[in-house]
C-alpha positions, 0 to 999 in steps of 0.5 A: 806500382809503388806509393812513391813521389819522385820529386823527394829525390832530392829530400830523402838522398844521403848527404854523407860523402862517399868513402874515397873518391873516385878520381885523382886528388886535386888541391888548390890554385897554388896549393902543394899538396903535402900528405899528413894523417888528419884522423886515426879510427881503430887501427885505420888512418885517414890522410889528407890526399884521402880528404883531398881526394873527397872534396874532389868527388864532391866538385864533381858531383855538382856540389859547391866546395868553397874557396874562401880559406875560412869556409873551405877549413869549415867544410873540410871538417864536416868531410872529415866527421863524415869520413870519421863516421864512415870508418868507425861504421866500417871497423864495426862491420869488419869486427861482427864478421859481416863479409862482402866479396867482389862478386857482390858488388861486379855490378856497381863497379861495372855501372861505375866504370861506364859512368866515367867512360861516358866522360871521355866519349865511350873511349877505353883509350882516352879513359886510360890516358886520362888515368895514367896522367892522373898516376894510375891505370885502368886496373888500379883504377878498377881495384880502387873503386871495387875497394870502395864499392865493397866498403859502401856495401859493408856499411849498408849492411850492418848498419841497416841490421844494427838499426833493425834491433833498435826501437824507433824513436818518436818524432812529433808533427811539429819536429816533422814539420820544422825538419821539412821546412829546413830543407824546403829550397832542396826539394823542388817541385810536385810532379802531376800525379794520380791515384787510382784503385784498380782490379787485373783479371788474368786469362787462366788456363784450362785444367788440361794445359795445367796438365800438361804444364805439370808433367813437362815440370816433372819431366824437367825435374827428373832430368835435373835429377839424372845430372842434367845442367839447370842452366842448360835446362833453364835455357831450353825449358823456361817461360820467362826473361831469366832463361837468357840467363840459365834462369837466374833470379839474382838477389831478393828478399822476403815479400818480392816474391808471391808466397809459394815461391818465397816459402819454397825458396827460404826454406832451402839450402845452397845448392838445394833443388825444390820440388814442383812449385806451383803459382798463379805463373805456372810450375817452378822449379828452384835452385838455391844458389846462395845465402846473405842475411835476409837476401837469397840468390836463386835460379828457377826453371818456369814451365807456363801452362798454355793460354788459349785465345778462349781463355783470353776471352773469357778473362776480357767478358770477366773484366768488362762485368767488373767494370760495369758493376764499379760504374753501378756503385761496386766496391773496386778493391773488394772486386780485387780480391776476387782476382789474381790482383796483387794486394799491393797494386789494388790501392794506388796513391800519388803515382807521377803522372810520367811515370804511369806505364803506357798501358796506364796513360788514360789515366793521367788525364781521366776526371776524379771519379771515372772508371777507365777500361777494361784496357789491355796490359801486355805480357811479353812472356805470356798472354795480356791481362785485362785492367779495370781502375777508378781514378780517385784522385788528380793532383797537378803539378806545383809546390812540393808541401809538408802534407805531400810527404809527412809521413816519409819526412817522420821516417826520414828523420827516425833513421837519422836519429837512430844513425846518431844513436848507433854511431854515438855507441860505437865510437865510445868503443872506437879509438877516435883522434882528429888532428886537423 
């Protein structure tokens, strides 16, 4: 469960303007929209229909674009420094050789297509006439935003690779403060949210179900080995929601994974199948499909050990002794760490009331102090875990303040100044002309 508020959304949200709109150009009452060349980056122009085309896509967004002449000049020229940006960001991700594939980016494209279907009533029909009104349609519509969703994508990626080389640069209480008050009217109003510590006790199998666990895991492997199909395995043998499909893990990173999963799965080659690996899930056999920076892409056939209803007891007659010895005065993170608690969710703060889990619901109305559970947490894949968690802090709903996020608006603010500082290097580099 992560430490996180919802309501600074809005506070730590990108302002920059997206790379190209995603609808046909708009100009005006009145306007004739003629094409000319308002900036040159690198080898790269950027056209008036370009710039028209974002202030559109900002219409549609909700934000405001001016119509009086002279703030509308004004902002015009902040969309264009902003495109500008995003140019000199991409040239420079171009020429480190960083690559992004459509295959990388099918799922956003997808979401995107769906969006503007929503639009026109779910309708593939009105969608397309709509389009062909607008001089495009629905594959040239489709290219267009995977263009654009691959340049987003290759900005993102050198630019957070650029800023992980550099120091970060210290941004006092007062710098902090004055930052948050400027964007105050944006940030809206704290949701009631709760902090709690909490321990999770988990039925574990016996030494025999292991066993048993173990050699179909072996069995599997040696399958694997004699040629068989890892999808068509994945989808036989596999214990977990990624059998649907062919055990796929998509993408992840260092630290989303428990450890011995993560060190089998970074120590691999594409294409490469790991031994047995054995967590508190069960066996895991891994396949390493792919390979991008610090991202891996990877399949995995989970064989679970069986969880008997003695087991389910027994964990229940563990978290009810946790639970009695927290209310006689007992550490609860200390607790924890005797479990099979990840250390990330023993210690919970500022969780939105409406975001707890149904299993967490008491919590959102326990007194300050009060011990809840043991309560059941369902596992759609396996048995049910048992919850014990103290409530250490309510905090009703109102005024987002500066104390709310210090932390997070220090941070926001490094990687701001770090962006300027990355930016500022690279167009001293970059041929840079803007005629407007």
């Amino acid at each position: 469960m992560r430490n996180s508020i919802a309501a600074l959304a809005a506070l730590f949200a990108l302002s920059a303007a997206p790379l190209a709109a995603q609808g046909p150009p708009a100009q005006q009452p009145g306007e004739e929209l003629v094409d000319r060349v308002v900036a040159v980056v690198g080898d790269t122009t950027l056209l008036y229909s370009d710039v028209v085309q974002a202030l559109e896509q900002l219409r549609e967004s909700g934000q405001t674009v001016p119509t009086d002449p002279a703030q509308r000049d004004l902002f015009v020229r902040r969309v264009v420094e902003q495109r500008v940006s995003d140019l000199v960001l991409l040239e420079a991700a171009r020429a480190s050789g960083l690559a992004v594939t459509e295959a990388d980016v099918a799922d956003v494209v997808e979401r995107q297509v769906a969006q503007v279907r929503q639009r026109f009533n779910n309708s593939d029909t009105e969608m397309a006439r709509a389009l062909l009104q607008s001089g495009r349609t629905v594959d040239e519509f489709r290219r267009d935003i995977t263009r654009q969703a691959i340049d987003r994508t290759m900005i993102q990626r050198f630019t957070a690779a650029q800023m992980a080389k550099l120091p970060r640069p210290t941004v006092s209480d007062e710098e902090a403060r004055a930052y948050f008050e400027t964007v105050r009217a944006q940030v809206g109003q704290r949701p009631a949210n709760v902090s709690f510590e909490q321990a999770l006790v988990k039925p574990v199998p016996s030494d025999s179900a292991k066993a048993r666990a173990r050699r179909t895991a072996v069995e599997v492997l040696a399958e694997l080995g004699r040629g068989g199909d890892f999808e068509v395995l994945a989808r036989r043998y596999s214990a977990d929601a990624s059998k649907e499909q062919g055990g796929s893990l998509g993408w992840f990173r260092e630290g989303q994974m428990v450890r011995p999963f993560e060190a089998a799965a970074f120590s691999m080659r594409p294409g490469q199948t790991s031994d047995i690996v054995e967590t508190e899930f069960g066996y895991h056999i891994i396949r390493l499909d792919r390979i991008r920076g610090p991202e891996r892409q990877a399949r995995h056939i989970l064989i679970r050990p069986e969880i008997t209803p003695e087991d389910v007891a027994r964990a229940r007659t563990r978290a009810d002794s946790i639970a009695a010895a927290v209310r006689a005065g007992a550490s609860l993170p200390q607790l924890a760490a005797t479990t099979s608690t990840p250390g990330d969710q023993r210690v919970n703060r500022n969780v939105p009331v409406e975001q707890l889990p149904p299993a967490y619901a008491l919590l959102g109305t326990a007194q300050t102090g009060a011990v809840v559970g043991p309560f059941e947490i369902p596992d759609p894949q396996g048995s049910s875990s048992f919850a014990v968690a103290r409530v250490t802090a309510q905090q009703a709903a109102g005024q987002l303040e500066y104390a709310d996020v210090a932390d997070r608006v220090k941070e926001r603010l490094q990687e701001q100044r770090m962006q300027e500082q990355l930016l500022a290097e690279l167009r001293r580099n970059t041929h840079v002309a803007i005629q407007i």
